[in-house]
N, CA, C and O atoms as a CHARMM CRD file, in Angstrom:
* protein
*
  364
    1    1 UNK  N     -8.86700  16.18700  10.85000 PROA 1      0.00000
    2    1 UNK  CA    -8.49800  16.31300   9.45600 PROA 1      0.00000
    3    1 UNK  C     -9.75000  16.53400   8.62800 PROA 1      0.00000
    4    1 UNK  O    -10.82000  16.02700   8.96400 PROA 1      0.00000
    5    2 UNK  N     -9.59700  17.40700   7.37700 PROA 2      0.00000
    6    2 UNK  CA   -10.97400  17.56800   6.75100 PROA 2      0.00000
    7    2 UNK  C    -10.96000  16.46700   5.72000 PROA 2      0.00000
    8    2 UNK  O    -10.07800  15.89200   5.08200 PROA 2      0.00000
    9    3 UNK  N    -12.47700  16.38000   5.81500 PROA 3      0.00000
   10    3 UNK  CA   -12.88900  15.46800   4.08900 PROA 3      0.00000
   11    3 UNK  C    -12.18200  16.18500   2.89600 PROA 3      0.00000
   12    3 UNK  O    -12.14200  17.41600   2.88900 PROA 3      0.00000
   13    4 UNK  N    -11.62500  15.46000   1.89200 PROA 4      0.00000
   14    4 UNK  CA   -11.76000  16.06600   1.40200 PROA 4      0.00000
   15    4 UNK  C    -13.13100  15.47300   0.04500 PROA 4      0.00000
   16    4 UNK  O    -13.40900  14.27600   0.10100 PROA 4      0.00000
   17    5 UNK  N    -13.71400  16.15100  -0.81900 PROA 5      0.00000
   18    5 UNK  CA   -14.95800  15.96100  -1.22000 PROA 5      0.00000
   19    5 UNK  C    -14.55900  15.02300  -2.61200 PROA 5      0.00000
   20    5 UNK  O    -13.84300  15.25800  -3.58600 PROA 5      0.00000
   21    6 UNK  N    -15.35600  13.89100  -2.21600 PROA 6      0.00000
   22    6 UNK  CA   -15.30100  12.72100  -3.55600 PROA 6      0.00000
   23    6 UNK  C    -14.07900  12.24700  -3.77800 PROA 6      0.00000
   24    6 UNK  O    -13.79400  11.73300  -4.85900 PROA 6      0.00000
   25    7 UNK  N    -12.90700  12.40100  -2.43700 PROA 7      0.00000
   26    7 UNK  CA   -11.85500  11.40900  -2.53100 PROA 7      0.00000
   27    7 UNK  C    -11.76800  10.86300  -1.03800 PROA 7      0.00000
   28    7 UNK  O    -11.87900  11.50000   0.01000 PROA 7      0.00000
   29    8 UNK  N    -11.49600   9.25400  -1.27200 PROA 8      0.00000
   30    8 UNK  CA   -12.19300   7.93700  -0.28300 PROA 8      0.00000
   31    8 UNK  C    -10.95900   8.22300   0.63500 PROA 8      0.00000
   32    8 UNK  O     -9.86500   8.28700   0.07400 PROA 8      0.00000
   33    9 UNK  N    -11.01500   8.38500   1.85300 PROA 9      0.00000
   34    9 UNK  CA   -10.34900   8.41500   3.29200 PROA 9      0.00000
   35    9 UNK  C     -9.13200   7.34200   3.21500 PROA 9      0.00000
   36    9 UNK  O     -7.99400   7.58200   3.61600 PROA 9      0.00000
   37   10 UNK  N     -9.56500   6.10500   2.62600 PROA 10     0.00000
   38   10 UNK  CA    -8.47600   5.23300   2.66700 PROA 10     0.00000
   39   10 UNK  C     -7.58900   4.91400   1.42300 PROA 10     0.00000
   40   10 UNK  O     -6.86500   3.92200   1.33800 PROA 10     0.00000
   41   11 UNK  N     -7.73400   5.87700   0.46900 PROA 11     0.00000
   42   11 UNK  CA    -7.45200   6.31800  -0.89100 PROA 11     0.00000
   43   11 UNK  C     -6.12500   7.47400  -0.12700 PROA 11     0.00000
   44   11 UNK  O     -4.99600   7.38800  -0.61000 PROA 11     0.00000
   45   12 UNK  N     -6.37300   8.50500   1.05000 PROA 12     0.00000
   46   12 UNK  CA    -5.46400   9.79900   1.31700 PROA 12     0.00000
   47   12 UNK  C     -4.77900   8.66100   2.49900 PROA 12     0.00000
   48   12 UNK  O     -3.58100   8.68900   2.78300 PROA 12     0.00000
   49   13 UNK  N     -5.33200   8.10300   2.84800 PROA 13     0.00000
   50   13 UNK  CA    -4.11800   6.68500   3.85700 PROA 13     0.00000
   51   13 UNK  C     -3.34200   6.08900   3.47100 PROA 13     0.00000
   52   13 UNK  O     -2.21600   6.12300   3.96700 PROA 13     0.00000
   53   14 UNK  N     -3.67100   5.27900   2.38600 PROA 14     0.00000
   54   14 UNK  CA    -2.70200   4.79000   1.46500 PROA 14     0.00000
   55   14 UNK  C     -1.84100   5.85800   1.00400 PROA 14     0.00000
   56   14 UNK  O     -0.72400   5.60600   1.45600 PROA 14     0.00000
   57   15 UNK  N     -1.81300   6.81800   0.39700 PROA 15     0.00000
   58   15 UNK  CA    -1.16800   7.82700  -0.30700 PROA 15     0.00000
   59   15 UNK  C     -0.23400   8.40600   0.99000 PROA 15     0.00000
   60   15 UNK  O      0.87700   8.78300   0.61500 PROA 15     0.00000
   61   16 UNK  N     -0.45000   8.52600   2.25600 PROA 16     0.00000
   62   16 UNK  CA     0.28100   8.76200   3.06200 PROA 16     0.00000
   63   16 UNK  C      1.21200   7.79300   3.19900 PROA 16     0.00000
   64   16 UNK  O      2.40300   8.05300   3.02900 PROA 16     0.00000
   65   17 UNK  N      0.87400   6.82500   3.45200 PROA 17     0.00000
   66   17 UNK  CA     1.78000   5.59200   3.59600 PROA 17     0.00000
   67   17 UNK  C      2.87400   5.55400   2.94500 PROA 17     0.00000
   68   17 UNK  O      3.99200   5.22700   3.34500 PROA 17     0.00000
   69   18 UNK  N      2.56200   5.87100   1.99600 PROA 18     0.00000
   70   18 UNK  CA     3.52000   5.94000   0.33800 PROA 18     0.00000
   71   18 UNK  C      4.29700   6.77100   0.81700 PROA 18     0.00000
   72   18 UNK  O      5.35100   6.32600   1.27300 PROA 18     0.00000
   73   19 UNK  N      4.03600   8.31700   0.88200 PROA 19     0.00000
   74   19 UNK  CA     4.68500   9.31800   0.79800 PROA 19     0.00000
   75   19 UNK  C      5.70200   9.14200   1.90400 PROA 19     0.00000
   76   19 UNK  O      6.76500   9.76100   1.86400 PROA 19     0.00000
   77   20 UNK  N      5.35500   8.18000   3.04900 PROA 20     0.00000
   78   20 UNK  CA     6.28300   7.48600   4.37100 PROA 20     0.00000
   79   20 UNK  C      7.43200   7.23500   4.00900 PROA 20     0.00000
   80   20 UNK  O      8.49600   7.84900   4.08600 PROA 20     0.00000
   81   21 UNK  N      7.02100   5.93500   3.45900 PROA 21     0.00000
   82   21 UNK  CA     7.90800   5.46700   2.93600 PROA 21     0.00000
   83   21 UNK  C      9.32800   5.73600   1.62500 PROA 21     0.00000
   84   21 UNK  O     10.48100   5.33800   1.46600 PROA 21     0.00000
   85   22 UNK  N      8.22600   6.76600   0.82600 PROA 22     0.00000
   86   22 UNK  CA     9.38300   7.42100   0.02400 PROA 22     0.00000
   87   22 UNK  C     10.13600   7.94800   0.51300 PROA 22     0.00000
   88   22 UNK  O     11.34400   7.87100   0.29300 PROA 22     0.00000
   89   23 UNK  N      9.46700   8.75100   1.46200 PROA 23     0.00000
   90   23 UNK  CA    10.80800   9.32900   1.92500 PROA 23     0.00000
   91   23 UNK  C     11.78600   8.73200   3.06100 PROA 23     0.00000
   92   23 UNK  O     12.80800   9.37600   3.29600 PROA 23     0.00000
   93   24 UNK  N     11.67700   8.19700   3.38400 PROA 24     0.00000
   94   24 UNK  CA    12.40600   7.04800   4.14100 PROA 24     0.00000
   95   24 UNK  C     13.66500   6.60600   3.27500 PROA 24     0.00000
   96   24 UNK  O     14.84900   6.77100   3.57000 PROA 24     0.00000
   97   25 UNK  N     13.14900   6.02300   2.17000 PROA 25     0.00000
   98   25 UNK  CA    13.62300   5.61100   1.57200 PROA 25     0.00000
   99   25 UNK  C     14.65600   6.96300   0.34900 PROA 25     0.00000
  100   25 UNK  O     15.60400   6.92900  -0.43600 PROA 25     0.00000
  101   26 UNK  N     14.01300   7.62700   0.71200 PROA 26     0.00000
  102   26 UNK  CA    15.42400   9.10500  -0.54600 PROA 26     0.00000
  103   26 UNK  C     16.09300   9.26600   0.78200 PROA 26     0.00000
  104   26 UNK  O     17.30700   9.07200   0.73300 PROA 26     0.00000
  105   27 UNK  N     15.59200   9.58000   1.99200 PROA 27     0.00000
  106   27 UNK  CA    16.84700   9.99700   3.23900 PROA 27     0.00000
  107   27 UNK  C     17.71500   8.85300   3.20500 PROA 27     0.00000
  108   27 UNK  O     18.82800   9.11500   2.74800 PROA 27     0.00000
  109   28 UNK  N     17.53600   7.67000   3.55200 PROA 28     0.00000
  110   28 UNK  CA    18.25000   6.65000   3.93500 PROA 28     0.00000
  111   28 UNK  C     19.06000   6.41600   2.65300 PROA 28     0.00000
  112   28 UNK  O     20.15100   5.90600   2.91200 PROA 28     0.00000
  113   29 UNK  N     18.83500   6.65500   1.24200 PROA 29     0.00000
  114   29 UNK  CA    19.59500   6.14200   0.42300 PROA 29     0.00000
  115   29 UNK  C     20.67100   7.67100  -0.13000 PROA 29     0.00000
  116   29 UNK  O     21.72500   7.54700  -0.75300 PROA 29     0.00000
  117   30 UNK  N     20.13000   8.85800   0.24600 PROA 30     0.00000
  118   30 UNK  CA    20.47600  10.31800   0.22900 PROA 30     0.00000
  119   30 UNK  C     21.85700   9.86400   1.60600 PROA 30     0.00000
  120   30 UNK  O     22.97700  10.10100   1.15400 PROA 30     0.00000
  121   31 UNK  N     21.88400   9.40600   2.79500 PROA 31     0.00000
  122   31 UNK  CA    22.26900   9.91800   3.86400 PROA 31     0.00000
  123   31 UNK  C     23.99800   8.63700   2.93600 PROA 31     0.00000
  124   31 UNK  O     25.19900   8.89300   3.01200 PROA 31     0.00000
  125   32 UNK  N     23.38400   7.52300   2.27900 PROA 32     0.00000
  126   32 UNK  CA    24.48700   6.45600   2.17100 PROA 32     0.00000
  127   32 UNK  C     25.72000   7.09300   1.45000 PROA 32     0.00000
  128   32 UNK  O     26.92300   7.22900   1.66900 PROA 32     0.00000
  129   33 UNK  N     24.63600   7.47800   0.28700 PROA 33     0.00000
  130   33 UNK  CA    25.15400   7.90200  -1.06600 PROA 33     0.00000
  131   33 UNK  C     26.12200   9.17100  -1.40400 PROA 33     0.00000
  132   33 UNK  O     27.24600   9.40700  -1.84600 PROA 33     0.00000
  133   34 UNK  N     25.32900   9.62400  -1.06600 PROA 34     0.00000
  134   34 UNK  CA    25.83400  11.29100  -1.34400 PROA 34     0.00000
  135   34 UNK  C     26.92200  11.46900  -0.38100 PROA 34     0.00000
  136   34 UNK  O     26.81400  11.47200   0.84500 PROA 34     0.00000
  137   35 UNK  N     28.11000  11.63500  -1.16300 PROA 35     0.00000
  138   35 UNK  CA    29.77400  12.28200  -0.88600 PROA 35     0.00000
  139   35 UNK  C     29.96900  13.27600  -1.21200 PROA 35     0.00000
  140   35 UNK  O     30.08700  14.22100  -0.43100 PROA 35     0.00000
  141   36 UNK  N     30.05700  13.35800  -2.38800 PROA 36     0.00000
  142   36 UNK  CA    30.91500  15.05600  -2.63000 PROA 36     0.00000
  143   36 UNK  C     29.68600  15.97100  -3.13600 PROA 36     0.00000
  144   36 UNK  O     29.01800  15.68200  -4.12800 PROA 36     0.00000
  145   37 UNK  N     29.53100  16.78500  -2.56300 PROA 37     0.00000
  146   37 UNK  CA    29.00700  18.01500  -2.63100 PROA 37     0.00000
  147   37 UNK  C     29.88800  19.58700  -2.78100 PROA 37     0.00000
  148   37 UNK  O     29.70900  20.72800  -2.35400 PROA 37     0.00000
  149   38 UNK  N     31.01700  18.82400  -3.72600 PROA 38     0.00000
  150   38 UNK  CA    31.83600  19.90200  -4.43000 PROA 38     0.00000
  151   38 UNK  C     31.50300  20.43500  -5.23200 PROA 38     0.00000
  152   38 UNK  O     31.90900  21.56800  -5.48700 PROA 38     0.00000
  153   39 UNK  N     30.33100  19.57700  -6.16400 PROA 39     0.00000
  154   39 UNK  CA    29.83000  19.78200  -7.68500 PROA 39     0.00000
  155   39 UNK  C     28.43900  19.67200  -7.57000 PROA 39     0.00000
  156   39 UNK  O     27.87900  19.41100  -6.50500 PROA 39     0.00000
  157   40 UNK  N     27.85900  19.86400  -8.64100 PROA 40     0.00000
  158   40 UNK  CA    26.34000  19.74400  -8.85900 PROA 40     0.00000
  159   40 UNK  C     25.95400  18.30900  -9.62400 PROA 40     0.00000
  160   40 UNK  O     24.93400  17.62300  -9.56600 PROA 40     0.00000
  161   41 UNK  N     26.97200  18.17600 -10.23000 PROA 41     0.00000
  162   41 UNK  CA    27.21800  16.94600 -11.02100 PROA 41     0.00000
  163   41 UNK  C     26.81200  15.54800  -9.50500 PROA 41     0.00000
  164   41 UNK  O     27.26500  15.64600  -8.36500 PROA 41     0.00000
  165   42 UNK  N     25.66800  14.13400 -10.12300 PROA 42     0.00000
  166   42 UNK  CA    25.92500  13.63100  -9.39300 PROA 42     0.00000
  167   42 UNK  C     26.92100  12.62400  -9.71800 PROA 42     0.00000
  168   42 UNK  O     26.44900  11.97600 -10.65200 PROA 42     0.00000
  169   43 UNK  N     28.38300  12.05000  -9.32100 PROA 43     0.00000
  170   43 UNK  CA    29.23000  11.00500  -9.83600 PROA 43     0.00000
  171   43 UNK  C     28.43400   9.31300  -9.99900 PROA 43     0.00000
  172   43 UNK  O     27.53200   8.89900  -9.27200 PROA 43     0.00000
  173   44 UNK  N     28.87200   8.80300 -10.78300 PROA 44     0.00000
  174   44 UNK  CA    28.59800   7.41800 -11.11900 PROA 44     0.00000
  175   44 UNK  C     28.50200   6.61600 -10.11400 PROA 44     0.00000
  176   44 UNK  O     27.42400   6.04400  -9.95700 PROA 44     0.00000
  177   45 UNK  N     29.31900   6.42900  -9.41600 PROA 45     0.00000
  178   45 UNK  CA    29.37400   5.76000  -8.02300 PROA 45     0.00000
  179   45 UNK  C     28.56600   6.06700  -7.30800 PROA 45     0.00000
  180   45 UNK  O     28.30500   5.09300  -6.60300 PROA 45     0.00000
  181   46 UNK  N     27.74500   7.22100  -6.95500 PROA 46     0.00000
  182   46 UNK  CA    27.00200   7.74200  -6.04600 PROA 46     0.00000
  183   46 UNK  C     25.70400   7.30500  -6.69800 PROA 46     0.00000
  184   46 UNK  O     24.87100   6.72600  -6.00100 PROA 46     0.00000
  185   47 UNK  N     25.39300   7.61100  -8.39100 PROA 47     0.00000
  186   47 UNK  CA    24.28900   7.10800  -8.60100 PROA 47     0.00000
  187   47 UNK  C     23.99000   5.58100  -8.76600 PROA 47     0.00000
  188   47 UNK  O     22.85200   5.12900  -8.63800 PROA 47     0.00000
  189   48 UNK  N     25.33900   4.63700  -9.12600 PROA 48     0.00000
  190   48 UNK  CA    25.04600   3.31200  -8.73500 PROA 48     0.00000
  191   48 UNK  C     24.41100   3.30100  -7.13600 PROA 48     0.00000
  192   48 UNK  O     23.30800   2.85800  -6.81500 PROA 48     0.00000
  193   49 UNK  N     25.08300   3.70700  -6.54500 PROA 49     0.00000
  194   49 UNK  CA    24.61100   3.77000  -4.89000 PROA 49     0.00000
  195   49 UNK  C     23.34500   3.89800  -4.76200 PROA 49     0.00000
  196   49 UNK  O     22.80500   3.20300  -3.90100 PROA 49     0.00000
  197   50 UNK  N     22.81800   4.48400  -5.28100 PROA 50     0.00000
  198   50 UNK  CA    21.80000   5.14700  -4.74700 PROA 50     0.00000
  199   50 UNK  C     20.63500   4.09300  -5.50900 PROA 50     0.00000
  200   50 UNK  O     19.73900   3.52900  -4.88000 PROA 50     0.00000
  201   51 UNK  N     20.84000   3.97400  -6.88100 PROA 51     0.00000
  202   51 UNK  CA    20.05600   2.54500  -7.44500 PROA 51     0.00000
  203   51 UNK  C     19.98000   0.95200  -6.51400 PROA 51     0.00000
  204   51 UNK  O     19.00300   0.26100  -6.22600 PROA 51     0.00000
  205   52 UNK  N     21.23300   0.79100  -6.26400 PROA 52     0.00000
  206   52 UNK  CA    21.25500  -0.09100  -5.46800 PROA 52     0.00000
  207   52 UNK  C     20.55500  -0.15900  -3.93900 PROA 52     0.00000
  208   52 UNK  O     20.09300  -1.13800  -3.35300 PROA 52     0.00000
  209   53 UNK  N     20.62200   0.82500  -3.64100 PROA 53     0.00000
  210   53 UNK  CA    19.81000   1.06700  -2.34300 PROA 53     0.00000
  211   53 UNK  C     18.54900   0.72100  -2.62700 PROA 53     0.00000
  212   53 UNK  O     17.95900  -0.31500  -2.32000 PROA 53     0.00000
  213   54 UNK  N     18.11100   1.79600  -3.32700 PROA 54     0.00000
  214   54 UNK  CA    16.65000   1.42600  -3.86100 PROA 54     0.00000
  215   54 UNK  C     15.88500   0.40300  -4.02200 PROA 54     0.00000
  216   54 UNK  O     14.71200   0.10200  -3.79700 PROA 54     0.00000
  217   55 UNK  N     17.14300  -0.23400  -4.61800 PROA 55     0.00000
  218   55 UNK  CA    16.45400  -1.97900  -5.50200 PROA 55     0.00000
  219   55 UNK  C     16.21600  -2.67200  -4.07600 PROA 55     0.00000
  220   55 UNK  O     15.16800  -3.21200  -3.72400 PROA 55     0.00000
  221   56 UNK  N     17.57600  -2.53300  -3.20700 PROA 56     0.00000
  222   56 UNK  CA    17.54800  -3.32400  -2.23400 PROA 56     0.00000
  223   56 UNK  C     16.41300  -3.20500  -0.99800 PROA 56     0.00000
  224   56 UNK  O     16.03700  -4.18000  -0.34700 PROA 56     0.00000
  225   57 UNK  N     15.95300  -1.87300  -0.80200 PROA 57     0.00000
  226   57 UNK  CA    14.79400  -1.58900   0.21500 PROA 57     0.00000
  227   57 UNK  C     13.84200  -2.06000  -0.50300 PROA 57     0.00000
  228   57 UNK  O     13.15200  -2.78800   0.21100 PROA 57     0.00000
  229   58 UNK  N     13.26500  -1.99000  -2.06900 PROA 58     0.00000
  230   58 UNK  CA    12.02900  -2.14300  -2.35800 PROA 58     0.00000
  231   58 UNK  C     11.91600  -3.98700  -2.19600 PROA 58     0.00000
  232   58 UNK  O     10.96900  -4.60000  -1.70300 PROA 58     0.00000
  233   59 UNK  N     12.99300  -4.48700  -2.68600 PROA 59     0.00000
  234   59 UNK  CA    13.22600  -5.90900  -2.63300 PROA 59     0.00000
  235   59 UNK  C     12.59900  -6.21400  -0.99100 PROA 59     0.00000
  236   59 UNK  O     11.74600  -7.07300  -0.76900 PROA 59     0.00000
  237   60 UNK  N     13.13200  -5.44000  -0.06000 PROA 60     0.00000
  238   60 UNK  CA    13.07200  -5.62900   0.85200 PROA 60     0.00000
  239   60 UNK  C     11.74200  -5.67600   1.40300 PROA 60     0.00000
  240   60 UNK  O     11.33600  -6.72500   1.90000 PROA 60     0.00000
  241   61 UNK  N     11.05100  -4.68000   1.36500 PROA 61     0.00000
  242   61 UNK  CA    10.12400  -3.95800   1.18900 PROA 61     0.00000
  243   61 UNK  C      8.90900  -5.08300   0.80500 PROA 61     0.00000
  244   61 UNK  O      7.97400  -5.34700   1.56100 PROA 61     0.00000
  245   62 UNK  N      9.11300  -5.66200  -0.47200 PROA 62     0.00000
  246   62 UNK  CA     8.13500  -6.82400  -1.16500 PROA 62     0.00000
  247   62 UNK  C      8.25700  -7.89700  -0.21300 PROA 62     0.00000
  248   62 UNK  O      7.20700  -8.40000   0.18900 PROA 62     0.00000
  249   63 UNK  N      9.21700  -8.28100   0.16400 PROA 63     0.00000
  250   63 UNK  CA     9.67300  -9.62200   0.73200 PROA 63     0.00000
  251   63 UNK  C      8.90300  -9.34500   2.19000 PROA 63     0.00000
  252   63 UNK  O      8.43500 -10.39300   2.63400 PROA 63     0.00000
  253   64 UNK  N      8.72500  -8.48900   2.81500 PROA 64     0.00000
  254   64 UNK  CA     8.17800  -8.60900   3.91800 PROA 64     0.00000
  255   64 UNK  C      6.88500  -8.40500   3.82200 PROA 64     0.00000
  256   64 UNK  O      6.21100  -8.98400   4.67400 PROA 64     0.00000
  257   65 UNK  N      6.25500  -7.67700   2.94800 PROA 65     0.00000
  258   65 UNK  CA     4.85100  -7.54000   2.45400 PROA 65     0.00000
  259   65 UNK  C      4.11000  -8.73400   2.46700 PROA 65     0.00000
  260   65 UNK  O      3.10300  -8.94800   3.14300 PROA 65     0.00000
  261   66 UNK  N      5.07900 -10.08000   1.09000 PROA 66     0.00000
  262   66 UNK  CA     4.67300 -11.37200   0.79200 PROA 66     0.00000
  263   66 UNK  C      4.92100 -12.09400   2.37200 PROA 66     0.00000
  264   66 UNK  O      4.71700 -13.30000   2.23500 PROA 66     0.00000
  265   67 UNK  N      5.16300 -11.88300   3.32200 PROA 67     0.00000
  266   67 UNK  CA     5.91400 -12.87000   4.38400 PROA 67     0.00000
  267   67 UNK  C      4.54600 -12.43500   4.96900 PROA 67     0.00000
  268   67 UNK  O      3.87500 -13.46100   5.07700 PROA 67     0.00000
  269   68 UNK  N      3.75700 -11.22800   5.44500 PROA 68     0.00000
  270   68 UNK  CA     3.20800 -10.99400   6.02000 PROA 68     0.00000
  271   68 UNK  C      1.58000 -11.42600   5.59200 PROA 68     0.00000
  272   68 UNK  O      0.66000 -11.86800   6.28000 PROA 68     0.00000
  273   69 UNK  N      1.67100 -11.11000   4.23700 PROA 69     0.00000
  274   69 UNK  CA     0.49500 -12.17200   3.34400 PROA 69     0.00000
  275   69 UNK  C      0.35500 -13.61600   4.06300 PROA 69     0.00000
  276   69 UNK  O     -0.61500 -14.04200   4.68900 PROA 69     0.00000
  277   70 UNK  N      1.80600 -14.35800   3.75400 PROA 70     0.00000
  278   70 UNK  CA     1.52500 -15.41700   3.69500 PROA 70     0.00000
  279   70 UNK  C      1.23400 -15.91600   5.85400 PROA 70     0.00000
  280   70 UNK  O      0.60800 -16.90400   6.23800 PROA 70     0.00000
  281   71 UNK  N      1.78800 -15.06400   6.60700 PROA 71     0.00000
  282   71 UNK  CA     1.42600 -15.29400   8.30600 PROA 71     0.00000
  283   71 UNK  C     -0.08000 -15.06100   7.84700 PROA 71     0.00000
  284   71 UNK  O     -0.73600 -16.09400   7.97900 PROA 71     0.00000
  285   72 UNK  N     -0.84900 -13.92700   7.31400 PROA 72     0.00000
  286   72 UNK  CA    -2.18700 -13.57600   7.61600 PROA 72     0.00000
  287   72 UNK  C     -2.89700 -14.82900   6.73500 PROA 72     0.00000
  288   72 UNK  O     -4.03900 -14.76400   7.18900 PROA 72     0.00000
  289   73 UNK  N     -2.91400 -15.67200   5.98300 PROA 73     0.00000
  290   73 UNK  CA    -3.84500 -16.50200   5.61000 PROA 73     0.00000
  291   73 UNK  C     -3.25800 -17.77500   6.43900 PROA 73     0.00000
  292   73 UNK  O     -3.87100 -18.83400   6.30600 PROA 73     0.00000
  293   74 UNK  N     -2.11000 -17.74700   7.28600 PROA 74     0.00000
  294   74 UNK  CA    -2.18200 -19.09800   8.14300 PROA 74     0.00000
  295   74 UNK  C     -2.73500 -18.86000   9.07700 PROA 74     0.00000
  296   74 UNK  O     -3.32900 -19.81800   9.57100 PROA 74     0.00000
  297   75 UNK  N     -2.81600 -17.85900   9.61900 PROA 75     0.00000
  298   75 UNK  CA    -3.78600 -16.78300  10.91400 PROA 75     0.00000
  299   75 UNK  C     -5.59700 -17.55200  10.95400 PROA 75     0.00000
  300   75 UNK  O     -6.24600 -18.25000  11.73300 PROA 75     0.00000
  301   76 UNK  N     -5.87500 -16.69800   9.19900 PROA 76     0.00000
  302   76 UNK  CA    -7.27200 -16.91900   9.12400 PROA 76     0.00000
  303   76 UNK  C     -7.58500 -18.43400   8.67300 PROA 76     0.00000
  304   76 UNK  O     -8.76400 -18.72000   8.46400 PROA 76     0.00000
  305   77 UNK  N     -6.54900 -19.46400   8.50600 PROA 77     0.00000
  306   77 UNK  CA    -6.91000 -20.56600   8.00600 PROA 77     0.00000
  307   77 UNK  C     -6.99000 -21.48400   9.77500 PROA 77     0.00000
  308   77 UNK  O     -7.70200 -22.45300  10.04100 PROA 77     0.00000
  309   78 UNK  N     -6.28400 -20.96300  10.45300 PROA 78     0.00000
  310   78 UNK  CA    -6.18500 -21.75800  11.85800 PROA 78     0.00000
  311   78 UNK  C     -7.77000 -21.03500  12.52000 PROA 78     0.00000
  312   78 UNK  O     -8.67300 -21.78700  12.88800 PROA 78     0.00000
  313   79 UNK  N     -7.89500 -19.62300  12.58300 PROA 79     0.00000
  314   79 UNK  CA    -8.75700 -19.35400  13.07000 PROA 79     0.00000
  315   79 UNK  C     -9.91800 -20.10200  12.51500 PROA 79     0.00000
  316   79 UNK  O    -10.73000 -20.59600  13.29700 PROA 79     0.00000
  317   80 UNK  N    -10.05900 -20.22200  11.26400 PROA 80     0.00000
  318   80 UNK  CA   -11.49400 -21.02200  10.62300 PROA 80     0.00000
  319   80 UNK  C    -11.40400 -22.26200  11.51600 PROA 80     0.00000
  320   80 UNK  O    -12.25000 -22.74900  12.26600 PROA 80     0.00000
  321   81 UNK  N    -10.37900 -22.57300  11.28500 PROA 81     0.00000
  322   81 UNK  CA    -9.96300 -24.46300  11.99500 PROA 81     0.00000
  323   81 UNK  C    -10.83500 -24.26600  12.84400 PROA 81     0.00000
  324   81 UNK  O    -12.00900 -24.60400  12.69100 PROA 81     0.00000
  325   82 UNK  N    -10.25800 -23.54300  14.11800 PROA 82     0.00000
  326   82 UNK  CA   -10.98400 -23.52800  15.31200 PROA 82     0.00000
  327   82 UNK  C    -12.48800 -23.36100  15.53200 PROA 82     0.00000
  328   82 UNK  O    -13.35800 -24.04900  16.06600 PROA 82     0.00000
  329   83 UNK  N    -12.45500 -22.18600  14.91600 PROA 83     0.00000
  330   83 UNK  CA   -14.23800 -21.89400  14.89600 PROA 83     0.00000
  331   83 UNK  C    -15.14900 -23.03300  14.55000 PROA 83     0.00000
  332   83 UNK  O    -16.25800 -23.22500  15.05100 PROA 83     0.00000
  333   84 UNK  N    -14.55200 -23.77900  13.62300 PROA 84     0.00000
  334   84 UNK  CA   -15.41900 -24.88700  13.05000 PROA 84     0.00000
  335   84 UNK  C    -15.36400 -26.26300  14.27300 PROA 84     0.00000
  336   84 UNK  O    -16.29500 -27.01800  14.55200 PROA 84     0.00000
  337   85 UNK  N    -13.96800 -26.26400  14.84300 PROA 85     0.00000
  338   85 UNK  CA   -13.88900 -27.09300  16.33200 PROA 85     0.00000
  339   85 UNK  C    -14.75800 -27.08600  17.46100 PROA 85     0.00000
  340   85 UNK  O    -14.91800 -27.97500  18.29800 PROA 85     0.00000
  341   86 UNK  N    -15.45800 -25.64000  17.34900 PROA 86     0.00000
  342   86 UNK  CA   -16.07500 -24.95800  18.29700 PROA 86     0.00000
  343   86 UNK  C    -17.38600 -25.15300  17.94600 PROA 86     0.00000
  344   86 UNK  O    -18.28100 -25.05000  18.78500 PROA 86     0.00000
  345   87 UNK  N    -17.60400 -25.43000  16.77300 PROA 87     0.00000
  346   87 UNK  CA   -18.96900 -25.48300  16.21900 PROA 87     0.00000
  347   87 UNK  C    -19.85900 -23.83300  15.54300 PROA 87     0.00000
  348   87 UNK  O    -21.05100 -23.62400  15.31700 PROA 87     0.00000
  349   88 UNK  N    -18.65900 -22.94900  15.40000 PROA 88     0.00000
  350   88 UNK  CA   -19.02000 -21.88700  15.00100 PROA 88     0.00000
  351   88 UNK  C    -18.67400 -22.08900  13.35000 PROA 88     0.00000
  352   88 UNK  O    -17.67300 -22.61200  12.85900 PROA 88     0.00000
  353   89 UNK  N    -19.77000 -21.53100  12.70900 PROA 89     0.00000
  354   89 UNK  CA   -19.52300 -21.49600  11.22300 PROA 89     0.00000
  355   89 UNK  C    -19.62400 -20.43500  10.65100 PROA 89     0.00000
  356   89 UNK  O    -20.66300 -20.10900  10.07600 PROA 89     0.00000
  357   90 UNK  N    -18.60000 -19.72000  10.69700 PROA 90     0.00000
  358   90 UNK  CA   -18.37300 -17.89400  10.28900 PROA 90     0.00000
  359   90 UNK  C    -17.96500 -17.63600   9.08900 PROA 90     0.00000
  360   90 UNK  O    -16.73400 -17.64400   9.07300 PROA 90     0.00000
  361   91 UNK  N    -18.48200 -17.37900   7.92800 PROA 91     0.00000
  362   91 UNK  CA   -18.17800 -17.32600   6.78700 PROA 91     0.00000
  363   91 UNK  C    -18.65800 -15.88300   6.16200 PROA 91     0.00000
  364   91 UNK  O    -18.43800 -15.61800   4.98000 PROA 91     0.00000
């Protein structure tokens, strides 16, 4: 993949990530939602649907983010434990 010039590698990672997930998230809530494709019009029901989806993956989405926060500082709080058991002082 090329550099690109004066934008940070993990700046176009993140931004991928994103773009993952968006779309994950328009297929999966596109594949629930969307019924009639008689009209151009989208119906009420379909766009409640499709809000609700949304709310519910991003909800989702946060909740496992914070769950995974909170495993990684019991991770690094046991690992300190130990190290310091060991007589290692890694700071």
């Amino acid at each position: 993949m090329a550099q690109i010039p004066g934008v940070n590698p993990d700046d176009i990672k993140t931004f991928r990530e994103f773009l993952v997930s968006y779309n994950k998230l328009s297929e999966l809530c596109f594949m629930d939602c969307a019924k009639d494709f008689t009209t151009r019009d989208v119906k009420s029901d379909e766009e409640k649907c499709a809000l609700n989806c949304m709310e519910k993956y991003l909800k989702l989405n946060q909740r496992v983010s914070q769950r995974f926060q909170e495993f990684q500082m019991v991770a690094n709080e046991n690992m300190m434990a130990s190290n310091q058991k060991l007589g290692l002082n890694l700071k």
